[in-house]
C-alpha positions in Angstrom: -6.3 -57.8 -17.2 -4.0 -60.6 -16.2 -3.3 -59.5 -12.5 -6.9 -58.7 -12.3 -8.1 -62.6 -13.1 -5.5 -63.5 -10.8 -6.6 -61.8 -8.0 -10.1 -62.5 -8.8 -9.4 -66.5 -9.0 -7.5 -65.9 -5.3 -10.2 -63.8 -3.9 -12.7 -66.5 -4.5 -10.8 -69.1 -3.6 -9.9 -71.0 -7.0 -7.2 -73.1 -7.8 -5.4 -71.4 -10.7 -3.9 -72.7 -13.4 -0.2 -71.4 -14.0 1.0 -71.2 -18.0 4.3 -73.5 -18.0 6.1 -70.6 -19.0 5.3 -69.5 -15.9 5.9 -72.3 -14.1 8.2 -74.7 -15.5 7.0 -77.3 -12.5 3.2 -78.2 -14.0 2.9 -80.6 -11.3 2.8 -77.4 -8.6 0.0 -75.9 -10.3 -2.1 -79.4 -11.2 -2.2 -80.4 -7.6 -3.0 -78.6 -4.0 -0.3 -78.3 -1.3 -2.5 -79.9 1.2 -1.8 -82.9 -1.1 2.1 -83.1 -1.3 4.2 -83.5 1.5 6.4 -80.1 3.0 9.3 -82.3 2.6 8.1 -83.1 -1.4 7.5 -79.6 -1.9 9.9 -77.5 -0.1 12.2 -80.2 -2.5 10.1 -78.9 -5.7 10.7 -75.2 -4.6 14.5 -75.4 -3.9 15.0 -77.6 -6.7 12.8 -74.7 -9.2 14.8 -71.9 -7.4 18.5 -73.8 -8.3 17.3 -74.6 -12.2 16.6 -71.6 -13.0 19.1 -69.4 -11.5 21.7 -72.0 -12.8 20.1 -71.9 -16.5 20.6 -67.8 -16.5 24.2 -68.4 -15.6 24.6 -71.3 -18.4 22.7 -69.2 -21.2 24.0 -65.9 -20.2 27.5 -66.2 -18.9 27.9 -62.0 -18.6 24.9 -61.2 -17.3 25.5 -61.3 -13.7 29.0 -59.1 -14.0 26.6 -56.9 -16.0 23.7 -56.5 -13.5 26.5 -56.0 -10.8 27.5 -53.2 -12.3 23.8 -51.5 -12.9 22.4 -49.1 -11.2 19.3 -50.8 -10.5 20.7 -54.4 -9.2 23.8 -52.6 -7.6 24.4 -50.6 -4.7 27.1 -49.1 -2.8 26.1 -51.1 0.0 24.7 -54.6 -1.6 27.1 -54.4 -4.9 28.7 -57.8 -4.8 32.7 -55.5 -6.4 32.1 -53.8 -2.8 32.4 -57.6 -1.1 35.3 -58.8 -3.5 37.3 -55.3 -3.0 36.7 -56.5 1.1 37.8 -60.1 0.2 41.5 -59.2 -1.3 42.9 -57.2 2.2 43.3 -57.5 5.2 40.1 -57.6 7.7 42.2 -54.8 9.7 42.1 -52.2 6.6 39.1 -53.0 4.2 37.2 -49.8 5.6 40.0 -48.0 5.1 39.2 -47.1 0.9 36.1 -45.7 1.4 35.0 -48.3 -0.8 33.8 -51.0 1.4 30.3 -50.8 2.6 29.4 -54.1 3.9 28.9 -55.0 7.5 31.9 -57.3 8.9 30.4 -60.4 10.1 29.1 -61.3 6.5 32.7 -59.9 4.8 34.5 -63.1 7.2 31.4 -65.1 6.7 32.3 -65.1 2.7 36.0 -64.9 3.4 35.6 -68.4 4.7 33.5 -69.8 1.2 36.4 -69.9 -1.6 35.4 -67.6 -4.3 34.4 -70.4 -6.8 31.4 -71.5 -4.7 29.9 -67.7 -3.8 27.2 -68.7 -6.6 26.4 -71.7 -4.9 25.9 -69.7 -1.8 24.0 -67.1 -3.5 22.1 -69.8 -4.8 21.2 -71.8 -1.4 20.3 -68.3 0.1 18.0 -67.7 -2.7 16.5 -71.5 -1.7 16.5 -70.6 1.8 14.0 -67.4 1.2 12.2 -69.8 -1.1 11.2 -72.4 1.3 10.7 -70.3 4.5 8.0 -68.6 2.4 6.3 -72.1 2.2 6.2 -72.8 6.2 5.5 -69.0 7.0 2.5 -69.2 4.1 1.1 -72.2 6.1 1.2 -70.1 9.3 -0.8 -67.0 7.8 -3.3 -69.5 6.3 -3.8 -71.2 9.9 -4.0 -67.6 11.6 -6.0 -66.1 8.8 -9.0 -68.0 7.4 -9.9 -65.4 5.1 -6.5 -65.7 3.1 -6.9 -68.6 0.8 -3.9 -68.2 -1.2 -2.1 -71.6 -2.0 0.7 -73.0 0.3 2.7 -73.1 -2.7 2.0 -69.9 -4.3 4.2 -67.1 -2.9 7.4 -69.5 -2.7 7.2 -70.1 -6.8 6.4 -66.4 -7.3 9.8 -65.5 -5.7 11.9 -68.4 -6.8 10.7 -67.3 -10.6 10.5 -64.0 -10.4 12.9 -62.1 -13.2 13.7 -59.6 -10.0 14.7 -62.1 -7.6 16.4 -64.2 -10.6 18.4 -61.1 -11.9 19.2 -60.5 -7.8 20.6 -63.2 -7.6 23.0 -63.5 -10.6 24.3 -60.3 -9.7 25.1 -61.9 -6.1 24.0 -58.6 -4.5 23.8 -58.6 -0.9 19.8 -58.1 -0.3 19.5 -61.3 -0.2 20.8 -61.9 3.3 18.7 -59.3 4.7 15.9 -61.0 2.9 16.3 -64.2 4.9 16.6 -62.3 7.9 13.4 -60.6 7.7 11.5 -63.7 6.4 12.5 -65.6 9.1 11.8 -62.5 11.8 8.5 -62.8 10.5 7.8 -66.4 10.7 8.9 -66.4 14.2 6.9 -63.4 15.2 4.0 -65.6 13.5 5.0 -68.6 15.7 5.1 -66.4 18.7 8.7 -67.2 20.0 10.0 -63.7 21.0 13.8 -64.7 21.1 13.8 -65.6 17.4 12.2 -62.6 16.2 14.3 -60.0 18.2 17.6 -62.6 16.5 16.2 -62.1 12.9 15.0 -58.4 13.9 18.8 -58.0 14.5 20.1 -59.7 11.9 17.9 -57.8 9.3 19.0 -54.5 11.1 22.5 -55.8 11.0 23.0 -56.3 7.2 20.4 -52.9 6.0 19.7 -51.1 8.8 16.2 -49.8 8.3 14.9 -53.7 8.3 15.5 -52.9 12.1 12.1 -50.5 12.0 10.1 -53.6 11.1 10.6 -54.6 15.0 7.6 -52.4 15.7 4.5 -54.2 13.5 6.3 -57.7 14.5 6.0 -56.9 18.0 2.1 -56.5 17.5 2.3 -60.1 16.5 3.6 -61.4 19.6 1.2 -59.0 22.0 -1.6 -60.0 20.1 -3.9 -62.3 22.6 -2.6 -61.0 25.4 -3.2 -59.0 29.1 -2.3 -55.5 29.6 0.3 -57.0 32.1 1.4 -59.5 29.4 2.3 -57.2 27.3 4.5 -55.3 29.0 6.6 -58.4 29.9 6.6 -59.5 25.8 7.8 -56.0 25.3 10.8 -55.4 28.2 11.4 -59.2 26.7 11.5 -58.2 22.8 13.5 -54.9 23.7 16.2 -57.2 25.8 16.8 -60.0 23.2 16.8 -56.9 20.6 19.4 -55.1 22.5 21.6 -58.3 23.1 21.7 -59.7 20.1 22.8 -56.4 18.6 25.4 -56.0 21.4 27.0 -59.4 20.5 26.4 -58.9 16.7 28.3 -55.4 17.4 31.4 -56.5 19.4 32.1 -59.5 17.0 32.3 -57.1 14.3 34.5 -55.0 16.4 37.1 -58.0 16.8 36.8 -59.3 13.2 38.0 -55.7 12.3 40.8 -55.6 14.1 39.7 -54.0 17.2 38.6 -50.8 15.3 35.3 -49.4 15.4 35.8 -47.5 11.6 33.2 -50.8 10.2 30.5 -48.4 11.9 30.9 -45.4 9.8 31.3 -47.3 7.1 28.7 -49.7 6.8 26.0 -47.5 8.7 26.4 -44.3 9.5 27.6 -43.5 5.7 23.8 -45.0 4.7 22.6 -43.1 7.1 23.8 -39.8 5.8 24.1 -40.9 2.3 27.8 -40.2 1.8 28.3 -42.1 -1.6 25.7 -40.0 -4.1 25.1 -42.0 -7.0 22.9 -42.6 -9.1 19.7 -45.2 -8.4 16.8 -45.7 -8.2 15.8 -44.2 -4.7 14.6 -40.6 -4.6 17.6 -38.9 -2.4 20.4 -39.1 -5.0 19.2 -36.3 -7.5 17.8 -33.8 -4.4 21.3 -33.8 -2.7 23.4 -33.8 -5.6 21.8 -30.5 -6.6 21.3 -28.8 -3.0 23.3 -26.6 -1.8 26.2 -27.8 0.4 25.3 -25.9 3.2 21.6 -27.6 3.7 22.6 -30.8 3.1 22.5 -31.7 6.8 19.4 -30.8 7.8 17.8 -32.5 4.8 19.4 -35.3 5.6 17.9 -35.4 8.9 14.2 -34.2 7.4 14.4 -37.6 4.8 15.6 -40.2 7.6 12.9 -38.3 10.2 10.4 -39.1 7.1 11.6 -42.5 6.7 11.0 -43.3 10.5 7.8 -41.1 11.1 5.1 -43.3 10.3 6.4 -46.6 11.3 5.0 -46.6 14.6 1.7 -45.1 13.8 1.4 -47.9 11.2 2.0 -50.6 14.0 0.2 -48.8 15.9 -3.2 -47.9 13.8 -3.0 -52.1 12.2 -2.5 -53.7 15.8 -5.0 -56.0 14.9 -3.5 -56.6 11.3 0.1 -57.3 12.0 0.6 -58.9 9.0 -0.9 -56.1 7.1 1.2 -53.7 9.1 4.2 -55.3 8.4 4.1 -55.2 4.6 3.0 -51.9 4.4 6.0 -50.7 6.5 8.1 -52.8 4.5 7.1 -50.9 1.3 7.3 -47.7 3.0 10.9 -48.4 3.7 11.4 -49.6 -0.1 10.4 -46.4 -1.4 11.8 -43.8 0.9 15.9 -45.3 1.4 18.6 -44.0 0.0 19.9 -47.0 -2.2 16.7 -49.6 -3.2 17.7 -51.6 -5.8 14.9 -54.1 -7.8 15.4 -56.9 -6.3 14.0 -55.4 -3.1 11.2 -54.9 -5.1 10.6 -58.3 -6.1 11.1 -59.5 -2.2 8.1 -57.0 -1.9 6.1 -57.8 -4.6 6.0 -61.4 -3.7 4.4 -60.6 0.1 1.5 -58.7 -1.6 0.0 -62.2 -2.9 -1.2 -62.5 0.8 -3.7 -60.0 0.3 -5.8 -61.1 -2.3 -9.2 -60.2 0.2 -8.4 -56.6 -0.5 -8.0 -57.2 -4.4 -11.7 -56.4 -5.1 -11.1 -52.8 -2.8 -7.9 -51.9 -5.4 -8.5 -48.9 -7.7 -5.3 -48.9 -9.4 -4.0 -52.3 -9.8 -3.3 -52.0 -13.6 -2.4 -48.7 -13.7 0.5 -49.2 -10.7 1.6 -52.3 -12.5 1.5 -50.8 -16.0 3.6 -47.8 -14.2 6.1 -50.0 -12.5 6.7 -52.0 -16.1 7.2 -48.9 -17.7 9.5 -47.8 -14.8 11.8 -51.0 -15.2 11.8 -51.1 -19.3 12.8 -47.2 -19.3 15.3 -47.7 -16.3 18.5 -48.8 -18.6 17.7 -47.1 -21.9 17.5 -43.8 -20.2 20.6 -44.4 -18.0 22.7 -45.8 -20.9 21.0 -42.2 -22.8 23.0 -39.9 -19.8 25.9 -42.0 -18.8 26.9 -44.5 -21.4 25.8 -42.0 -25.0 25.6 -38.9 -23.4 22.9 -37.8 -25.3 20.6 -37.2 -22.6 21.0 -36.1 -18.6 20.5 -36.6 -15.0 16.6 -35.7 -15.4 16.2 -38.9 -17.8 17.4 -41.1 -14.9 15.8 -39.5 -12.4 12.4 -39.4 -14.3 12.6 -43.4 -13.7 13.1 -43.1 -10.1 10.3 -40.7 -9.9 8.1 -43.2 -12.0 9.2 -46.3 -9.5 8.4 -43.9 -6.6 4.7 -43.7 -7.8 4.3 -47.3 -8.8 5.2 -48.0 -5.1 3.4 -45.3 -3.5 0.2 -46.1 -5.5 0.7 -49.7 -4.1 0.7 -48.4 -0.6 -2.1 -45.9 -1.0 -4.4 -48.9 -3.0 -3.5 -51.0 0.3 -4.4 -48.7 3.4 -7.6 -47.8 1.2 -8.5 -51.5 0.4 -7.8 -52.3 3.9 -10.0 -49.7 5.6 -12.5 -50.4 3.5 -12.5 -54.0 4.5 -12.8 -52.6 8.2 -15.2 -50.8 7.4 -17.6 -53.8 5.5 -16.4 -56.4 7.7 -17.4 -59.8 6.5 -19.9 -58.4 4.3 -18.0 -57.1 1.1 -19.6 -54.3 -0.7 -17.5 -53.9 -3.8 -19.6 -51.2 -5.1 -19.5 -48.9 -2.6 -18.4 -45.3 -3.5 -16.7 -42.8 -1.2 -19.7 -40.8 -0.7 -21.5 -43.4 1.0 -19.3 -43.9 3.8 
């Protein structure tokens, strides 16, 4: 019950001891944060983050052209083909394949790094992720005295992740919406409005459904605040918001040539799903086998159920922004059209900030065990229908179905675990059962 002592060792406060194959940097689990210097550590991190993302390329020298072509590292809007297929034309007529997905402003951004050092920069964004969880893991901490999770913690779990690492190698574009929405959330921490409605935007700008997360990050700037203070944070937040995407908008306009076609591509084809491929999202099998004629409408009913409980989340968790936040992040992760794992390890990594709730989880294990068994089964089942043929589209979809529950059971373990700790307050009853509420 490994993740169970973990917990258990964060719930009561412990310093915990990390096996080096874990961490390969001893000296991050022998010694506190508060004793090292941000400068020192956020060194440490980046420097842990480049080693071993720079090892897997060394030892395995395929692996990342591999993962690129996956279905579980590789989308038709983050596959890292999608961005060298925009790279070799003209910025007037990549949309004009089909094949070209990505939004424009990060198609010129990587136009202007020669090819030979995209690595690097998939690299340095990785780093970037890495350390911004280290100064928005000392925010939480000062705003929430119950979470006792170390400084350094959540920063090593994402720069050694196998997710994150495998994301990376395959130089799939998640991880520039990952930036985004750790910054937006650091800013929203820090209270500065015109940050978070820039990173809000910039998230929304490369995925599009990071833009929902606007709605729990705006309860972390009202928080504290008059009824006639909020309103002005809000007509603020909605302005910046609205700006920033106007700008972001009309420089992808001119990048393309003065054509508008970047917003079919990159958007509204997510939007309605236009590429059905296999992956390991739930919409894929359900419209490859409906009938043509309700495809529309169903389309509409899965974005509608994407969207539907966002703002009741933000709205219920008011006084848990943070809480709010990560659960809509996860509802997002499971219900789009093209989630690929190493959104899942992005996710996984902000769940470490809720080790109060640990002792309310019913299905820790089991979620974990499912999720393991989810990503072990993943490519033997899809080499079984695609690359042998000995099996079908059931076999594949059977693992997106299993993902779907590991992720759902997440969620469900949280809202419970949460209410319950509403419902104790500071006085923890662990024991508790159902009945007796």
């Amino acid at each position: 019950m490994a993740l169970e002592t973990l917990m258990g060792a964060l719930q009561g406060g412990k310093r915990i001891q990390l096996h080096p194959w874990y961490c390969p940097l001893p000296l991050l689990s022998a010694m506190s944060a508060r004793t090292l210097p941000t400068p020192v550590l956020a060194a440490l991190v980046c420097g842990l983050c480049v080693a071993v993302r720079m090892l897997g390329w060394l030892l395995f020298p395929s692996l990342g052209e591999a993962l690129d072509k996956s279905a579980e590292f590789s989308s038709p809007v983050s596959s890292y083909r999608s961005l060298r297929e925009a790279l070799v034309v003209a910025s007037g007529t990549m949309y004009d394949g089909g094949v070209v997905h990505h939004p424009p402003l990060l198609i010129e951004a990587l136009r202007a790094v020669p090819t030979a050092y995209h690595r690097a920069l998939f690299v340095a964004m990785d780093c970037l992720v890495a350390v911004q969880f280290l100064r928005m893991t000392a925010q939480i901490k000062r705003r929430y005295a119950s979470i006792s999770v170390p400084v350094w913690l959540p920063a090593v779990v994402y720069a050694v992740n196998p997710l994150s690492i495998m994301s990376c190698l395959s130089q799939s574009s998640v991880v520039f919406a990952h930036w985004a929405i750790v910054n937006a959330v650091s800013d929203a921490l820090g209270g500065s409005i015109p940050h978070t409605a820039l990173f809000v935007s910039l998230a929304g700008y490369f995925a599009v459904y990071p833009a929902l997360l606007l709605f729990p990050l705006a309860t972390f700037l009202l928080a504290r605040r008059s009824a006639a203070g909020r309103v002005s944070v809000l007509v603020k937040l909605g302005l910046f918001v609205v700006l920033n995407a106007a700008v972001l908008l009309a420089a992808s306009y001119k990048v393309s040539g003065d054509s508008w076609l970047f917003l079919r591509a990159s958007y509204f084809s997510l939007l309605n799903f236009e590429v059905v491929t296999p992956n390991l999202g739930l919409w894929w099998y359900f419209f490859a086998e409906m009938f043509t004629e309700f495809i529309p409408f169903f389309k509409a009913v899965y974005n509608l159920f994407l969207l539907s409980p966002v703002v009741p989340l933000a709205i219920r968790f008011n006084a848990q922004p943070l809480f709010a936040t990560v659960v809509t992040m996860g509802w997002i992760l499971l219900m789009k059209p093209y989630p690929v794992l190493g959104e899942y390890g992005f996710w996984f990594v902000w769940l470490l900030y809720f080790q109060p709730l640990a002792g309310y989880m019913r299905y820790k294990v089991f979620a974990m065990l499912l999720y393991i068994h989810g990503i072990m089964l993943s490519p033997i089942f899809y080499h079984l229908w695609i690359g042998s043929g000995a099996g079908n589209s059931n076999f594949f979809y059977a693992v997106s179905l299993v993902n779907a529950l590991a992720v759902g059971t997440i969620l469900s373990d949280l809202l419970w675990g949460m209410l319950r700790h509403e419902y104790d307050g500071d006085k923890p009853d662990f024991d508790r059962k159902l009945a007796q509420i």
